[in-house]
C-alpha positions in Angstrom: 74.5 -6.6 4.4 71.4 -8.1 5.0 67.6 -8.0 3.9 65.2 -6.0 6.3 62.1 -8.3 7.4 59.4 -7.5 4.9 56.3 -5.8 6.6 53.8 -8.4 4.8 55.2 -11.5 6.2 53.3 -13.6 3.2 56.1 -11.9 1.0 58.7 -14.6 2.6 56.3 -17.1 0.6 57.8 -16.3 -2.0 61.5 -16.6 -1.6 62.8 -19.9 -0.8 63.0 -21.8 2.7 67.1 -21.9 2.9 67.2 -17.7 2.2 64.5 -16.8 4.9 66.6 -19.4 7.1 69.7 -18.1 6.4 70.8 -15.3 9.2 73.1 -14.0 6.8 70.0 -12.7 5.1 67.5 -12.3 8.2 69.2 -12.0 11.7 67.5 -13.2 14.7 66.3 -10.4 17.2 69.3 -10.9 19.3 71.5 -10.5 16.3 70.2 -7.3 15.3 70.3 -5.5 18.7 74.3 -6.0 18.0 74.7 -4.6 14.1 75.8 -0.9 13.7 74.3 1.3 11.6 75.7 3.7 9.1 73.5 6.8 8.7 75.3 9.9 8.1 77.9 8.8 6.1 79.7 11.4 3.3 79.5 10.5 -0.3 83.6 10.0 -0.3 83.3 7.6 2.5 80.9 5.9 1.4 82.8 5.7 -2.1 86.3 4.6 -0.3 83.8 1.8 1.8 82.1 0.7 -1.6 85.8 0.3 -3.3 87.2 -1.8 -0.5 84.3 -3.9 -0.3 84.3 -4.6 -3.8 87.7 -5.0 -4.0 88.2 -7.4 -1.0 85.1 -9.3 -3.7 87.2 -9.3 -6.5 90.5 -10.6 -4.3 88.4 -13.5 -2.8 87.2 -14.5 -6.5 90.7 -14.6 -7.9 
């Protein structure tokens, strides 16, 4: 997941330099003509998503 670019840009002020840097938070252009976008998705898949993402979490925190 990542954060969508604020629409007042003077709100990046306010977070620190190494978080608006990181692409993992704010992809470049290029990076976000390439991500796929879930829109329609049923509760119960969202739900078994959710529970594998969470749990693939927990397994890399063991």
């Amino acid at each position: 997941m990542f954060a969508i670019p604020p629409q007042n840009k003077s709100a990046l002020d306010y977070l620190p330099e190494e978080t608006v840097k990181d692409t993992r938070f704010y992809p470049t252009p290029e990076m976000t003509e390439k991500l796929e976008v879930y829109e329609t998705l049923a509760r119960k898949i969202w739900r078994i998503i959710t529970n594998f993402f969470l749990n693939l979490k927990c397994i890399r925190n063991k």
